[in-house]
N, C-alpha and C positions, 0 to 999 in steps of 0.2 A: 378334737378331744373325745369327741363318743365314740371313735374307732379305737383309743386309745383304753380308754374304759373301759369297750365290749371287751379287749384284749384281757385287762388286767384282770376281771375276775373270771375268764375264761368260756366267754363265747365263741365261738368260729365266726370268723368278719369274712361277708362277701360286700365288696366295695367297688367301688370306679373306680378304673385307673387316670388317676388325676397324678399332675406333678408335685403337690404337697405331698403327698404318701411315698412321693420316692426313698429309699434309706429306710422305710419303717415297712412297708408291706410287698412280702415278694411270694409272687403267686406260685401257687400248690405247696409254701412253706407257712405262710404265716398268717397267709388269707388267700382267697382266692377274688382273684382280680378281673374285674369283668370291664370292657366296655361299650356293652348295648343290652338293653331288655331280655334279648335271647338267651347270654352269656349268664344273667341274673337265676332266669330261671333257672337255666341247667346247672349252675353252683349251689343253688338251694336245695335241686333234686340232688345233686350228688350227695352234698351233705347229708342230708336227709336220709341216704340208704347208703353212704360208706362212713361206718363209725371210724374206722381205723383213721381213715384220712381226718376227719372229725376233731379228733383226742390228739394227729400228728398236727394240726394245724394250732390248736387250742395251746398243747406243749410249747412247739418253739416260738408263735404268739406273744405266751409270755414273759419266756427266758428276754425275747425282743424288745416287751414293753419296760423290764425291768432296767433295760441300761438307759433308758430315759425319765426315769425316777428322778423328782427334782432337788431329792438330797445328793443323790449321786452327780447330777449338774451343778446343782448347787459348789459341792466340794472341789471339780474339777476348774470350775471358774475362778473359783480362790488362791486355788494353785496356780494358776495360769495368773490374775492377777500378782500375785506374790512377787512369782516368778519374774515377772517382767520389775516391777517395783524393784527386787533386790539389783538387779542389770541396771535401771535409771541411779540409784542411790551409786553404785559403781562407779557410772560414768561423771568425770570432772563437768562435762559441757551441758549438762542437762540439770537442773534444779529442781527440788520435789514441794 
């Protein structure tokens, strides 16, 4: 969640590359993805003296964080529920 929220109000996330982050963080797009102490520092120095990268990382961030908005999940599960419900209600063999 704090990587999600540094996202959302627009911090630049340097993070571990752990497999929870898969799909949400890709390195020198949306965070810079380190794994060991070294990698750490030298994302912080980058950061730190390239604004450009900075503001690109910070942008698609969180164009990123915004398709996991829990109203926008919220909405697509419904549908998806729906969805399925209308197909059960369809079929003769299945009772609701």
């Amino acid at each position: 969640m704090a990587v999600m929220e540094a996202m959302a109000v627009g911090r630049p996330v340097v993070a571990r590359n752990l497999p929870s982050y898969e799909g949400l963080l890709e390195n020198e797009d949306t965070a810079l993805v380190c794994t060991g102490t070294d990698e750490f520092v030298s994302g912080l120095d980058r950061l730190s003296k390239d604004q450009q990268l900075a503001e690109t990382i910070v942008k698609n961030a969180r164009a990123n964080v915004a398709d996991h908005d829990i109203r926008k999940v919220a909405r697509e599960l419904t549908s998806i529920y729906e969805s399925l419900l209308r197909t059960m209600t369809k079929r003769k063999d299945v009772k609701t």
